[in-house]
N, CA, C and O of each residue as an XYZ file, in Angstrom:
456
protein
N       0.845     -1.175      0.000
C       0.000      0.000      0.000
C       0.889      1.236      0.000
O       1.769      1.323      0.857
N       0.717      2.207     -0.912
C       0.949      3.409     -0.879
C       0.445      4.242     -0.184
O      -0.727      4.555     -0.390
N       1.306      4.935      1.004
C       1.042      5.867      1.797
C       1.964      7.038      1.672
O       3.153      7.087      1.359
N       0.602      8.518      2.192
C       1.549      9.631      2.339
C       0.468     10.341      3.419
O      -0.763     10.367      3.402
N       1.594     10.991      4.512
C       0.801     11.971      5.634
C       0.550     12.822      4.901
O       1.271     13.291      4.020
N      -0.666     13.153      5.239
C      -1.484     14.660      5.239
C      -0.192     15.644      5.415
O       0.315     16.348      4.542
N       0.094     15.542      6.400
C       0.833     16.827      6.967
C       2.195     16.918      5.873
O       2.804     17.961      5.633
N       2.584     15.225      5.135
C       3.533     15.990      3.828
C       3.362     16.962      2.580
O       4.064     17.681      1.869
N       1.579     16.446      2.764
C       1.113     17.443      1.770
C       1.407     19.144      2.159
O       2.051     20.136      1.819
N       0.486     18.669      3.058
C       0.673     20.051      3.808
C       1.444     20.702      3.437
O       1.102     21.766      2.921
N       3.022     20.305      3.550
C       4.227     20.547      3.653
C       4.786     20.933      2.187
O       5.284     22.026      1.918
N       4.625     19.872      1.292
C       5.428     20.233     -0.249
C       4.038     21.048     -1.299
O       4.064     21.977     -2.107
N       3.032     20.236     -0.830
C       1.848     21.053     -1.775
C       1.856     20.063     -2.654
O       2.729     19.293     -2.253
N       1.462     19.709     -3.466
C       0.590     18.765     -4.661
C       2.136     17.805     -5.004
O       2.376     16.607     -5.152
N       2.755     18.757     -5.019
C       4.217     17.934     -6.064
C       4.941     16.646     -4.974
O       5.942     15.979     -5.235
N       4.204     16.576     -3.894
C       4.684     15.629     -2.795
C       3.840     14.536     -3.244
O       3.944     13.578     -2.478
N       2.953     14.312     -4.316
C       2.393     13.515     -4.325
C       2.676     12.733     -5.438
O       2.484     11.517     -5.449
N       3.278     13.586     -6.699
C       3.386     13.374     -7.831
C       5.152     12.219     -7.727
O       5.570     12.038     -8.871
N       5.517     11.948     -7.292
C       6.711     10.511     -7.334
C       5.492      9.510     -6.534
O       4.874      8.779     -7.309
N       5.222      9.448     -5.510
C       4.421      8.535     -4.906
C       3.404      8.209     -6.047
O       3.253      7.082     -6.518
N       2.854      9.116     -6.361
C       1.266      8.452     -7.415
C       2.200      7.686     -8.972
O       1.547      7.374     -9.968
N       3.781      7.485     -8.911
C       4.456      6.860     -9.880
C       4.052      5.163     -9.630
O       3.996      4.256    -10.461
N       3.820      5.143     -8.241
C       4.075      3.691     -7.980
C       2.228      2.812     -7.765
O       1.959      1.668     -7.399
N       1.227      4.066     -8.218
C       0.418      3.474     -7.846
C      -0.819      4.340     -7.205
O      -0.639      5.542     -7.400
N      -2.033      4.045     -6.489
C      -2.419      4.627     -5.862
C      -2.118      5.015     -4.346
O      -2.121      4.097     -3.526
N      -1.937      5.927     -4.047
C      -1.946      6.366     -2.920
C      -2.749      6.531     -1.679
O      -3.910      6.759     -2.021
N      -2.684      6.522     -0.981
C      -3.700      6.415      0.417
C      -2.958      7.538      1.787
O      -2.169      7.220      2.677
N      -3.669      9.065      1.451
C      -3.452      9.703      2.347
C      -3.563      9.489      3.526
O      -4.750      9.227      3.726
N      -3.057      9.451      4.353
C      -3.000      9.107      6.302
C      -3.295     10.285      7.429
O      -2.395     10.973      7.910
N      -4.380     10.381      7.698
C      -4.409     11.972      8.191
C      -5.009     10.738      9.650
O      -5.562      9.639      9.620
N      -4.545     11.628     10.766
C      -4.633     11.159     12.071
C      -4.359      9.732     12.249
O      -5.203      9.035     12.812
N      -3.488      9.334     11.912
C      -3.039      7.849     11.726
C      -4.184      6.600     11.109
O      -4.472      5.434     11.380
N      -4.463      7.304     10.453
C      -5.652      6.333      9.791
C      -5.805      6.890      7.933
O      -5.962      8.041      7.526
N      -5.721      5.975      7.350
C      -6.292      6.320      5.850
C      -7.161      6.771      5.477
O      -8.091      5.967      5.535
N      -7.625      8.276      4.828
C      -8.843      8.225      5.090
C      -9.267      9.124      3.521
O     -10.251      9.822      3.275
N      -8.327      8.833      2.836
C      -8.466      9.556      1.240
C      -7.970      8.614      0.189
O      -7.528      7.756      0.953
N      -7.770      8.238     -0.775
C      -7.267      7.368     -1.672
C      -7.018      8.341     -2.771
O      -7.882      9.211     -2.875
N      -5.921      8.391     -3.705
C      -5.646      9.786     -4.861
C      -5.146      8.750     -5.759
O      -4.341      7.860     -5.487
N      -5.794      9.012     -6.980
C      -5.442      7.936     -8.223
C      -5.284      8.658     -9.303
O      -6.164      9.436     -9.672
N      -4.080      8.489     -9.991
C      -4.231      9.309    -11.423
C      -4.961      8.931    -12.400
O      -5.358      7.774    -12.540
N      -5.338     10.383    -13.584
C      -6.853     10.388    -13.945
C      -6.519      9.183    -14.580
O      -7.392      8.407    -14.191
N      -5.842      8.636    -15.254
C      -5.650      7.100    -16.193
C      -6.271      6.357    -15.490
O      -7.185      5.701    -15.989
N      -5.935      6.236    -14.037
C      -6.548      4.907    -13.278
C      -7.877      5.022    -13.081
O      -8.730      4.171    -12.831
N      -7.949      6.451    -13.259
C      -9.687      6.492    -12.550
C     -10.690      6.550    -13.625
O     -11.860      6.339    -13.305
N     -10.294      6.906    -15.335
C     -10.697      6.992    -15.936
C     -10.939      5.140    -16.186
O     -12.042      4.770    -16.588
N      -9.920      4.175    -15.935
C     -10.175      2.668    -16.098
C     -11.307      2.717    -15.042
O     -12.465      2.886    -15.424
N     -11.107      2.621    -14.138
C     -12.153      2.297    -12.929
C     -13.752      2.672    -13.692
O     -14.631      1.907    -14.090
N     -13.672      4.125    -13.686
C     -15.256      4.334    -14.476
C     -15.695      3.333    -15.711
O     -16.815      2.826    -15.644
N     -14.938      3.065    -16.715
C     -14.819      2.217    -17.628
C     -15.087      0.634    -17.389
O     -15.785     -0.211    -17.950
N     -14.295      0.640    -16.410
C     -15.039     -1.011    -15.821
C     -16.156     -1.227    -15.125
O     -16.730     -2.304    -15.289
N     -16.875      0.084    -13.894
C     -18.280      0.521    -13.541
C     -19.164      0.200    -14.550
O     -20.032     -0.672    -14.524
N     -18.763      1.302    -15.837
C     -20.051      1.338    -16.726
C     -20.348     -0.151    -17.416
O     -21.464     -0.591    -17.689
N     -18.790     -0.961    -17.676
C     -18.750     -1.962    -18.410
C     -19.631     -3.506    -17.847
O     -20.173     -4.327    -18.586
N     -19.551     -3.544    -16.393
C     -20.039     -4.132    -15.618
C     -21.259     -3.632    -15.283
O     -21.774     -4.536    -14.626
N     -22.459     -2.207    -15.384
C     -23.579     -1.967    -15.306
C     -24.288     -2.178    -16.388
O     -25.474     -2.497    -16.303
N     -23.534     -1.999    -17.798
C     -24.127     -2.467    -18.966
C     -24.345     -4.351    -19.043
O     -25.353     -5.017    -19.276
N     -23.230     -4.675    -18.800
C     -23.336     -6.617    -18.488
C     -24.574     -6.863    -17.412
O     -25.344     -7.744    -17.797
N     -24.821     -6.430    -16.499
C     -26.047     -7.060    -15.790
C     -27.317     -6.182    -16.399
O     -28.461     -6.461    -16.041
N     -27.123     -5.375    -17.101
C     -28.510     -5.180    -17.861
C     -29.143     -6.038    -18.615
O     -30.212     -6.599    -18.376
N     -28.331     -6.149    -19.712
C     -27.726     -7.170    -21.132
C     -27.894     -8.668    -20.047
O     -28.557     -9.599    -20.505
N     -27.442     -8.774    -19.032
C     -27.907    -10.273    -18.230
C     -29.861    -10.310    -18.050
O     -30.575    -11.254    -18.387
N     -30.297     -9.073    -17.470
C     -31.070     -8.826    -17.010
C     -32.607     -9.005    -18.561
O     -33.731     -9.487    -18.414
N     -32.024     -8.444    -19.777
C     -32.813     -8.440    -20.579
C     -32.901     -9.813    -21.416
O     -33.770    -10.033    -22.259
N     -32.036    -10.562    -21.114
C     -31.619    -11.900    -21.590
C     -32.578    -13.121    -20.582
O     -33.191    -14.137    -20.911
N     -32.376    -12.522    -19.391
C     -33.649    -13.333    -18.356
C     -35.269    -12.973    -19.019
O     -36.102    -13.824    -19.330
N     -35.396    -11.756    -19.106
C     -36.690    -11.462    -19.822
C     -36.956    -12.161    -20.731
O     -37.899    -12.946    -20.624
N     -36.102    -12.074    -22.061
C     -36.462    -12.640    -23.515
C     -36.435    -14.147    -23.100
O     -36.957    -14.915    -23.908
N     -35.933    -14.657    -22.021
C     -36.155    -16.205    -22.144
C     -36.906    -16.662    -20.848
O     -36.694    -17.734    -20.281
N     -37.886    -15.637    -20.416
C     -38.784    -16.111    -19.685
C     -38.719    -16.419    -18.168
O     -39.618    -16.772    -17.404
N     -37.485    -16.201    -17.960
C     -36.947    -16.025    -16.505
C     -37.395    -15.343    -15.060
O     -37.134    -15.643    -13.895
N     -38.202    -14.270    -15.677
C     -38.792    -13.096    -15.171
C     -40.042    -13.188    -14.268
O     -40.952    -13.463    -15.051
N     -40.410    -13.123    -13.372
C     -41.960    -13.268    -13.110
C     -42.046    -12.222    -12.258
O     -41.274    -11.770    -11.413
N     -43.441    -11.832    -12.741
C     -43.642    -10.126    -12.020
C     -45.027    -10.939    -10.930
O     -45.747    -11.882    -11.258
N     -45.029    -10.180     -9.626
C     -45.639    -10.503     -8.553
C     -45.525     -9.802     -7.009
O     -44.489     -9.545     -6.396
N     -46.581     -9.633     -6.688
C     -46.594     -9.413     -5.256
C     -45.124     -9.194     -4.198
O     -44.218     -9.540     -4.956
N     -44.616     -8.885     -3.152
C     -44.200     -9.793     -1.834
C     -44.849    -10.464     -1.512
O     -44.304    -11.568     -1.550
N     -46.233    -10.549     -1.014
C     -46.947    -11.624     -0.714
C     -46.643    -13.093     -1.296
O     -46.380    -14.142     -0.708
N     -46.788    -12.758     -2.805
C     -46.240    -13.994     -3.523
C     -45.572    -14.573     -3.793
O     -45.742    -15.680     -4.303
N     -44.141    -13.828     -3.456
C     -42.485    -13.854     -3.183
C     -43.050    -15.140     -2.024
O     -43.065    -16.362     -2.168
N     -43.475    -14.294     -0.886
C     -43.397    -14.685      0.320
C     -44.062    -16.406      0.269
O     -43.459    -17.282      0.889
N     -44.996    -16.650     -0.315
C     -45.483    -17.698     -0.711
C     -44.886    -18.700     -1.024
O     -44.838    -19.780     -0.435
N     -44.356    -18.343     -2.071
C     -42.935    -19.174     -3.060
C     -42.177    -19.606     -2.126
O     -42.044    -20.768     -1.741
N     -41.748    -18.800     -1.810
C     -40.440    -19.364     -0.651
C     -40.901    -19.830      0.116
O     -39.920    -19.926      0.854
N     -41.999    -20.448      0.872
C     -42.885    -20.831      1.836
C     -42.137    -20.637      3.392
O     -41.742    -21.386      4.285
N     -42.221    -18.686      3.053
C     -41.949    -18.193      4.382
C     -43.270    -17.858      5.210
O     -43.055    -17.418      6.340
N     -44.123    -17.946      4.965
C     -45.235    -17.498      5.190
C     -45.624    -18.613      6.527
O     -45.685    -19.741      6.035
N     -45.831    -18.649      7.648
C     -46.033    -19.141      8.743
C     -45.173    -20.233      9.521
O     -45.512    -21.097     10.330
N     -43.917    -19.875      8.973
C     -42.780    -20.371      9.478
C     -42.221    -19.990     10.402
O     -41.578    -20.849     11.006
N     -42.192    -18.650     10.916
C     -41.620    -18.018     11.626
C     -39.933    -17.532     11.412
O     -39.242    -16.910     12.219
N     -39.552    -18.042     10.054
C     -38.352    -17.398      9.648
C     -38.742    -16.411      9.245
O     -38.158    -15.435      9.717
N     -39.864    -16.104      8.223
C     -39.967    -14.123      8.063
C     -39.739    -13.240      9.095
O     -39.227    -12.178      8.743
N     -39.939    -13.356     10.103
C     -39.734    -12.562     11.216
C     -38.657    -12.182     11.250
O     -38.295    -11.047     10.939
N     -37.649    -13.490     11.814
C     -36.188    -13.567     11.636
C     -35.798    -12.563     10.469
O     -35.739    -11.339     10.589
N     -35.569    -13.218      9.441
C     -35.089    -12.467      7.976
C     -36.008    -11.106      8.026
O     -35.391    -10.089      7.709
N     -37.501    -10.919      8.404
C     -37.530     -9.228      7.798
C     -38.502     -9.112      8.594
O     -39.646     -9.402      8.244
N     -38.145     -8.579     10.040
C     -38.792     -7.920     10.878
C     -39.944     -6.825     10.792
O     -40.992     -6.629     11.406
N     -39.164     -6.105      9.585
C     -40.710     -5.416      9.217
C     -41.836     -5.656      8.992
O     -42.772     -4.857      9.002
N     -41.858     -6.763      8.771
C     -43.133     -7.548      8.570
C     -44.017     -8.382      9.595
O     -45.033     -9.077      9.561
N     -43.325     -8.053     10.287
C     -44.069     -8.518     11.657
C     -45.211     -7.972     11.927
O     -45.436     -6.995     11.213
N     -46.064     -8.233     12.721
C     -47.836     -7.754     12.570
C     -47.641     -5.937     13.713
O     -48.456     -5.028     13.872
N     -46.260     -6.108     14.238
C     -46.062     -4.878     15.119
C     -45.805     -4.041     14.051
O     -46.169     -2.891     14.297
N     -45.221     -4.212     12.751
C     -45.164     -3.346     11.415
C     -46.010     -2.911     11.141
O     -46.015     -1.704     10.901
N     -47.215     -3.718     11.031
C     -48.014     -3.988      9.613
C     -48.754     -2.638      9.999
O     -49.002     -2.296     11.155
N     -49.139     -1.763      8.594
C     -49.756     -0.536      8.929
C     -51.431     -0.517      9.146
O     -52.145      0.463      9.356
N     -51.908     -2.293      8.991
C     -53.205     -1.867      9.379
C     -53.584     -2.518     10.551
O     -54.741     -2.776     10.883
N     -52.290     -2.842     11.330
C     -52.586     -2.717     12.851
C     -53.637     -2.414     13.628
O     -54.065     -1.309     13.296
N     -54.312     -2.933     14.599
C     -55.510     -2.323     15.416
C     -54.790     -1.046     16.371
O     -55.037      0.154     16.488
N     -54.147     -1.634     16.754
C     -53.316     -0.696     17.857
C     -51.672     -0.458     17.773
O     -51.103     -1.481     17.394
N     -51.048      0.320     17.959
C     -49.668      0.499     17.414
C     -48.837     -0.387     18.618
O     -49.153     -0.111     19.776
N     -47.609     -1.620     18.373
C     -47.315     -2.059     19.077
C     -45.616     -1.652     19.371
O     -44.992     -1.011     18.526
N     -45.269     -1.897     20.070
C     -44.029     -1.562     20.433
C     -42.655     -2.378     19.320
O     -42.312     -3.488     19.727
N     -42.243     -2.089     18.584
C     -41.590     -3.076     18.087
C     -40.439     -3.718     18.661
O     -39.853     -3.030     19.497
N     -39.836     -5.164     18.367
C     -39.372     -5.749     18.958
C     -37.540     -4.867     18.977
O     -37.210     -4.352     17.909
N     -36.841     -4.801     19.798
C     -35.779     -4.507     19.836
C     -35.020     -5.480     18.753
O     -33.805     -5.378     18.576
């Protein structure tokens, strides 16, 4: 890992950074902890490039489930069904919100569970 104190910046001004960012990205250290990362624009211009490249692939995944039928549009309820979470008492577990202390047509508002 490439490191440089804050306080060298401080100290030389931008050009303290420019041999260090030779070897890589950098990871500013301000109060003994890392808490900035500085990448030259090449690297960051790859990074965006592999973002977009990888948001376009799970689309292109996503429209490929459609055209071959993969897809089924439905409820939570019917989610909930499917998975035959529905009076198991694992929904609770897994999604508390759904507990009847959630539910918004409640008789009376209940305390929810910690």
């Amino acid at each position: 890992m490439n490191t440089l104190a804050a306080q060298e910046i401080k100290r030389k001004g931008i050009s303290a950074l420019d041999e260090v960012l030779k070897e890589g990205p950098v990871h500013i250290i301000k109060n003994n902890q890392p808490q900035y990362v500085v990448l030259s624009e090449e690297r960051y211009q790859e990074l965006v490039e592999a973002e977009d490249d990888a948001y376009n692939a799970r689309i292109r995944a996503s429209l490929e489930d459609l055209k071959a039928g993969r897809v089924k549009r439905g409820t939570a309820k019917d989610l909930i069904k499917e998975l035959k979470l529905e009076g198991s008492g694992r929904l609770r577990n897994v999604y508390p919100c759904l507990d009847s202390a959630f539910h918004p047509r409640s008789r009376k508002v209940q305390e929810a569970p910690p």
